[in-house]
Biotite code that builds the C-alpha atoms (Angstrom):
import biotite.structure as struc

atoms = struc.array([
    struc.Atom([0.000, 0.000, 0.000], chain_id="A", res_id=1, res_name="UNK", atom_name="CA", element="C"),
    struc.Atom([2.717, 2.289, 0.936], chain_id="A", res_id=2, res_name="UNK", atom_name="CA", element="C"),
    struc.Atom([4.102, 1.838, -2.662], chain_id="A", res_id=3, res_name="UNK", atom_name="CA", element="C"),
    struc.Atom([1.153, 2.733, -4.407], chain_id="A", res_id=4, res_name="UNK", atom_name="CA", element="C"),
    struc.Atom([0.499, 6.047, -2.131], chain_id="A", res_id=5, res_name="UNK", atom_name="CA", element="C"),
    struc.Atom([3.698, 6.791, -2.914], chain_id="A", res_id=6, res_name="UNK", atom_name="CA", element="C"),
    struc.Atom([3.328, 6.721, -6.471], chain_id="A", res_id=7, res_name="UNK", atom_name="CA", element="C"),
    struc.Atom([0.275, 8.713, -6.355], chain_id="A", res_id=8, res_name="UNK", atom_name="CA", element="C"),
    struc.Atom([2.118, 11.462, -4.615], chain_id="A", res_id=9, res_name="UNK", atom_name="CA", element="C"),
    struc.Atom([4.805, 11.353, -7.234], chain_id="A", res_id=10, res_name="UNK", atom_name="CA", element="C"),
    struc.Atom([2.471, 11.923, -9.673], chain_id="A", res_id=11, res_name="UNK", atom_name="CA", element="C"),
    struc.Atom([0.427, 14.967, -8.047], chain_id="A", res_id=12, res_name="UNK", atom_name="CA", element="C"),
    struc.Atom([4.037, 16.509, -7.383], chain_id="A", res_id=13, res_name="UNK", atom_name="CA", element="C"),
    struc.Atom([4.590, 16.437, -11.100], chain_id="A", res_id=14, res_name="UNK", atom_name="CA", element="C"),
    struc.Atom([3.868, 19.908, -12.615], chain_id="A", res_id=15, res_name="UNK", atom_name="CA", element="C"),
    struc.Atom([2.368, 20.593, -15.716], chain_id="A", res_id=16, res_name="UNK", atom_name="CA", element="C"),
    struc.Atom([5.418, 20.819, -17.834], chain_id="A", res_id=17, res_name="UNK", atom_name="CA", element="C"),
    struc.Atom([6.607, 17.517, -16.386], chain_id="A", res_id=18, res_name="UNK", atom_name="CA", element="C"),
    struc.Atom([3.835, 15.811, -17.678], chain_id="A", res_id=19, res_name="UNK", atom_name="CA", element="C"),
    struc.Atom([3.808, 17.191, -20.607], chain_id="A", res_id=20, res_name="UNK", atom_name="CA", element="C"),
    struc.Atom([7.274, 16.151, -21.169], chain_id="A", res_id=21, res_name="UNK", atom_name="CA", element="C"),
    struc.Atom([6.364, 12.632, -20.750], chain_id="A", res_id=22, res_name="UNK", atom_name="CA", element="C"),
    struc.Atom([4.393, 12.383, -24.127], chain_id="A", res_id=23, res_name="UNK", atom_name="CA", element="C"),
    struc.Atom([7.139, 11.768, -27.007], chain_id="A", res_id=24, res_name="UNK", atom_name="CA", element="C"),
    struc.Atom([4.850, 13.177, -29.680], chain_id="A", res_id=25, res_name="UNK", atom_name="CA", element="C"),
    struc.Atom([4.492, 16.719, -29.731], chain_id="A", res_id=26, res_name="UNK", atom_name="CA", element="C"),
    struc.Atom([3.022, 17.049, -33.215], chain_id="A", res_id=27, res_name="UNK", atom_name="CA", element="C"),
    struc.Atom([0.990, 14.287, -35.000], chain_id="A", res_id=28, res_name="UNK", atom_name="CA", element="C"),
    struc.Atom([1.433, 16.199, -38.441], chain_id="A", res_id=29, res_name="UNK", atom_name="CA", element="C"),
    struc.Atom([-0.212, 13.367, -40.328], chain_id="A", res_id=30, res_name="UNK", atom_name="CA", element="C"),
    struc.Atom([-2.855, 12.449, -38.380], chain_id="A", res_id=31, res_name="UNK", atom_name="CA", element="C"),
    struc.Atom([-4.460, 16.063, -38.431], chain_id="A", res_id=32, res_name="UNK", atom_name="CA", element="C"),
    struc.Atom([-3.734, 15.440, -42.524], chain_id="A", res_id=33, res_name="UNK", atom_name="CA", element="C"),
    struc.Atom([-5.916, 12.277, -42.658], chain_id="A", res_id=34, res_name="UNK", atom_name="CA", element="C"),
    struc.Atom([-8.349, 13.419, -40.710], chain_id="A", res_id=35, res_name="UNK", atom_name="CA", element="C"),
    struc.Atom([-9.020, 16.739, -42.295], chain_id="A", res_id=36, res_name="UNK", atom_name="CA", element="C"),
    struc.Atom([-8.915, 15.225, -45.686], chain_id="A", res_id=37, res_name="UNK", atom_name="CA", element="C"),
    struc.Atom([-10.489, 11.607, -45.585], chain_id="A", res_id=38, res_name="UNK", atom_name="CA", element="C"),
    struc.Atom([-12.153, 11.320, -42.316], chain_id="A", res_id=39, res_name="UNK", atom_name="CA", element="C"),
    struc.Atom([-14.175, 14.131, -42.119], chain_id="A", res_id=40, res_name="UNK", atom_name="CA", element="C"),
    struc.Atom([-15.778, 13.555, -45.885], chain_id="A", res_id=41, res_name="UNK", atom_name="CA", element="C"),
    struc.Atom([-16.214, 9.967, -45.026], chain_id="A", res_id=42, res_name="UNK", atom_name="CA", element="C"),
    struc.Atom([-18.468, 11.037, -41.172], chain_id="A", res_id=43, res_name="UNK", atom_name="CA", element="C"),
    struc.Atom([-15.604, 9.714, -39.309], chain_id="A", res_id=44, res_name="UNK", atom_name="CA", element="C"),
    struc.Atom([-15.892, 6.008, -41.012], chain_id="A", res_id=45, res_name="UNK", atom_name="CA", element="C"),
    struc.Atom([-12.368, 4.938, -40.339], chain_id="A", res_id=46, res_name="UNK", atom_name="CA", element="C"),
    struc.Atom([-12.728, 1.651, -43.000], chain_id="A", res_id=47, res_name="UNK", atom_name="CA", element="C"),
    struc.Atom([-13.671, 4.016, -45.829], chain_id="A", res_id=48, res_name="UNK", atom_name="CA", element="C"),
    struc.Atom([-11.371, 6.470, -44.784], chain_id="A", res_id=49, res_name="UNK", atom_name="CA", element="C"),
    struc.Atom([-8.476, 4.663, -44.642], chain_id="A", res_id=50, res_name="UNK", atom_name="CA", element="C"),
    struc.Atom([-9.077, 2.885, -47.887], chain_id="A", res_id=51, res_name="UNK", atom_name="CA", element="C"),
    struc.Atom([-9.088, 5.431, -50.033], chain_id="A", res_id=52, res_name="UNK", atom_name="CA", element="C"),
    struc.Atom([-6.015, 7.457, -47.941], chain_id="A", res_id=53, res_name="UNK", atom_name="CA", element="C"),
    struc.Atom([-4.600, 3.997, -48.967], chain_id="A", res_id=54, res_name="UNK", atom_name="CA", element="C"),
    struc.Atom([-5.278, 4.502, -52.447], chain_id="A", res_id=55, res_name="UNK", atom_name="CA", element="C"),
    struc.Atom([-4.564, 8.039, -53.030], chain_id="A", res_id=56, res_name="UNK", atom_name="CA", element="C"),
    struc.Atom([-1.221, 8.242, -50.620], chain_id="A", res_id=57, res_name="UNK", atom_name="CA", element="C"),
    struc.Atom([2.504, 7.595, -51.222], chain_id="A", res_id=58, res_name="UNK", atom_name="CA", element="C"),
    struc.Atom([3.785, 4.920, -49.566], chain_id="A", res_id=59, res_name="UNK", atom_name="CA", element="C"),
    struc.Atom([6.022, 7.341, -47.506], chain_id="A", res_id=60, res_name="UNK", atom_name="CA", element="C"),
    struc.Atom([3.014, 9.080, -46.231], chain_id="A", res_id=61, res_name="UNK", atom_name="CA", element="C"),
    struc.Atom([1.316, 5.716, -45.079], chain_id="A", res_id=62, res_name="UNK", atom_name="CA", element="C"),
    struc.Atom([4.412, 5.106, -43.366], chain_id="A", res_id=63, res_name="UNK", atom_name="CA", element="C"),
    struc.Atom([4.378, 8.597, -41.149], chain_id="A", res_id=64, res_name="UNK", atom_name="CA", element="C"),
    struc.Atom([0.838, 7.397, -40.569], chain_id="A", res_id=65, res_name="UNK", atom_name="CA", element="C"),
    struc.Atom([1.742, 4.228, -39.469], chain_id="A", res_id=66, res_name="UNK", atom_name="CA", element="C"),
    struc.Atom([4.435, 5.418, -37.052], chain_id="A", res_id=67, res_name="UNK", atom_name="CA", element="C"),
    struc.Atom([2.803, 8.381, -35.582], chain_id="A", res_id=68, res_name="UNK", atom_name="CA", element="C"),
    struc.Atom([-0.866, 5.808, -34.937], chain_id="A", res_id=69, res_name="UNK", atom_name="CA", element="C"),
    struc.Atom([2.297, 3.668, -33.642], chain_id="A", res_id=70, res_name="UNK", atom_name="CA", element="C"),
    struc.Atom([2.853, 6.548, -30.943], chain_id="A", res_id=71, res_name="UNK", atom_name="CA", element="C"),
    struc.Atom([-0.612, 7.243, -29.726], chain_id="A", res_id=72, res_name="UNK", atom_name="CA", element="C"),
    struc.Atom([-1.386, 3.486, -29.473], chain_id="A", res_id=73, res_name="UNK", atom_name="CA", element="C"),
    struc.Atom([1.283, 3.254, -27.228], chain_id="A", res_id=74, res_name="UNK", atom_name="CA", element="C"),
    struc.Atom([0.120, 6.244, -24.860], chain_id="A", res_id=75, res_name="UNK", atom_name="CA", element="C"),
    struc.Atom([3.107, 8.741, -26.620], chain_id="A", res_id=76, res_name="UNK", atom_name="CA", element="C"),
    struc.Atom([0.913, 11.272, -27.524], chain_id="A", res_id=77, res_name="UNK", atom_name="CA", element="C"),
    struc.Atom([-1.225, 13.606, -25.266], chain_id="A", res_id=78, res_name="UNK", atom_name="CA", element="C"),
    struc.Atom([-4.592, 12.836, -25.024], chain_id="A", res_id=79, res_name="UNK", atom_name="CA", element="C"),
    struc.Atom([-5.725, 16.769, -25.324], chain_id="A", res_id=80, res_name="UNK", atom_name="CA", element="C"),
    struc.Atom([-3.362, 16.965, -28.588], chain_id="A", res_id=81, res_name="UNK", atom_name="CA", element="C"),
    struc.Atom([-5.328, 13.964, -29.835], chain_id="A", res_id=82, res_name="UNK", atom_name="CA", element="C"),
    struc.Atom([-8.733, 15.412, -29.310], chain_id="A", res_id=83, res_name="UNK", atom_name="CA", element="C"),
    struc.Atom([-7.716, 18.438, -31.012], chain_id="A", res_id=84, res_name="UNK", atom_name="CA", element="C"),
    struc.Atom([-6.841, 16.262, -34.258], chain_id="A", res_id=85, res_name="UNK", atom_name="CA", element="C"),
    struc.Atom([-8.904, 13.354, -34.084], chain_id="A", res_id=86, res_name="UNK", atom_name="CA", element="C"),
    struc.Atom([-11.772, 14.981, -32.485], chain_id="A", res_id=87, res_name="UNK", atom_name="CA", element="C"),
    struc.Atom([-13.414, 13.448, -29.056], chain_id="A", res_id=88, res_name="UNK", atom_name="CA", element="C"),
    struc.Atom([-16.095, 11.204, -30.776], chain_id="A", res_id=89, res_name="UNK", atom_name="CA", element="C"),
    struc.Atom([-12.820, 8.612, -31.192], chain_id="A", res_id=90, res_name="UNK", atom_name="CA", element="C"),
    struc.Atom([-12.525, 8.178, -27.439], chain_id="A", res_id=91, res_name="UNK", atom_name="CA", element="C"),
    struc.Atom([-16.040, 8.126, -27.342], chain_id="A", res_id=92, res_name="UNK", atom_name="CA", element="C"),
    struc.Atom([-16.567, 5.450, -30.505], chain_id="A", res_id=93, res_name="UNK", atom_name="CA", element="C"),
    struc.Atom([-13.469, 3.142, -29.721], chain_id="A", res_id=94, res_name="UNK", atom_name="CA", element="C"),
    struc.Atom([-13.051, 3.769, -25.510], chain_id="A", res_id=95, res_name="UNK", atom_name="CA", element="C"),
    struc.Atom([-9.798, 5.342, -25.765], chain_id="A", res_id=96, res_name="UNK", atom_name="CA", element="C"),
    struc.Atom([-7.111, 7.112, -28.549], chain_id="A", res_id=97, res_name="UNK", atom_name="CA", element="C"),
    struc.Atom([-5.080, 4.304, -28.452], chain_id="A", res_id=98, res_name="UNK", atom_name="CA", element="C"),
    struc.Atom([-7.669, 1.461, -29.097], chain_id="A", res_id=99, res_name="UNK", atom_name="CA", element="C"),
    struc.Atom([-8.334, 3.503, -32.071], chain_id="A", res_id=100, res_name="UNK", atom_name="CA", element="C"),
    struc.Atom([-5.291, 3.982, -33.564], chain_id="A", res_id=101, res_name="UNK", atom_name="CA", element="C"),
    struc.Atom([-4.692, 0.211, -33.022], chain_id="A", res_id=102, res_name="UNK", atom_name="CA", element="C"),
    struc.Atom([-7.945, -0.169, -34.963], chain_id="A", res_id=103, res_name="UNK", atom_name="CA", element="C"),
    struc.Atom([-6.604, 2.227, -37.835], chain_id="A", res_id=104, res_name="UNK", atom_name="CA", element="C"),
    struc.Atom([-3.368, 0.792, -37.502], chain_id="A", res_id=105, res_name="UNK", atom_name="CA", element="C"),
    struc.Atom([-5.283, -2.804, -38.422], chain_id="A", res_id=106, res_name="UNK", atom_name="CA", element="C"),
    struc.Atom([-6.729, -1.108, -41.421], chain_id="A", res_id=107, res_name="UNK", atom_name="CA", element="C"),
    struc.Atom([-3.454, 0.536, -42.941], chain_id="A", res_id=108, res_name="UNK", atom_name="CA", element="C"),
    struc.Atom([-1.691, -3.267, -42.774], chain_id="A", res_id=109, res_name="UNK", atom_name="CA", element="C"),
    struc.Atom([-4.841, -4.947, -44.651], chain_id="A", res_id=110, res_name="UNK", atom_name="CA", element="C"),
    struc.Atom([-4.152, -5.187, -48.377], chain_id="A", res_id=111, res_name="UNK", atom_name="CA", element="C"),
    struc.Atom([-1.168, -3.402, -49.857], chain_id="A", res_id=112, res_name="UNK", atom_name="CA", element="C"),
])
């Protein structure tokens, strides 16, 4: 018990800036690309969406995709910088960021 009280503490003595610095991701550059482009004109429908980013992307685009969906399904990107991107309804839809990005990241490996 003492180990987990002291962790708690540990984390509420953590400022802002500190926890900010634990998310690896400051940018998801690609993410904000898909979704602006292909998500939104597809209402969010991540299997249509991702097919035809599939179709109409380089390959070295599908591979930013890939690594940066890599980060947030991993907890490396901040949750608040995800919303902002990938909108809340995600959370909402799939229970957390990174069970969707696992989900998209499932979709980008099908096919090609």
């Amino acid at each position: 018990m003492d180990q987990v009280s002291d962790n708690d503490q540990q984390f509420e003595d953590r400022s802002a800036e500190e926890i900010e610095q634990a998310y690896t991701f400051k940018a998801i550059p690609t993410i904000h690309y898909y979704q602006k482009t292909y998500a939104n004109s597809m209402s969010n429908n991540d299997k249509k969406a991702v097919a035809i980013f599939k179709e109409y992307e380089p390959m070295e685009k599908i591979k930013r995709m890939k690594t940066e969906l890599t980060a947030v399904s991993q907890g490396k990107v901040n949750p608040k910088l995800m919303e902002a991107q990938a909108g809340p309804a995600r959370r909402g839809r799939y229970g957390s960021f990174e069970q969707w990005a696992k989900v998209v990241l499932a979709l980008l490996h099908q096919g090609r």
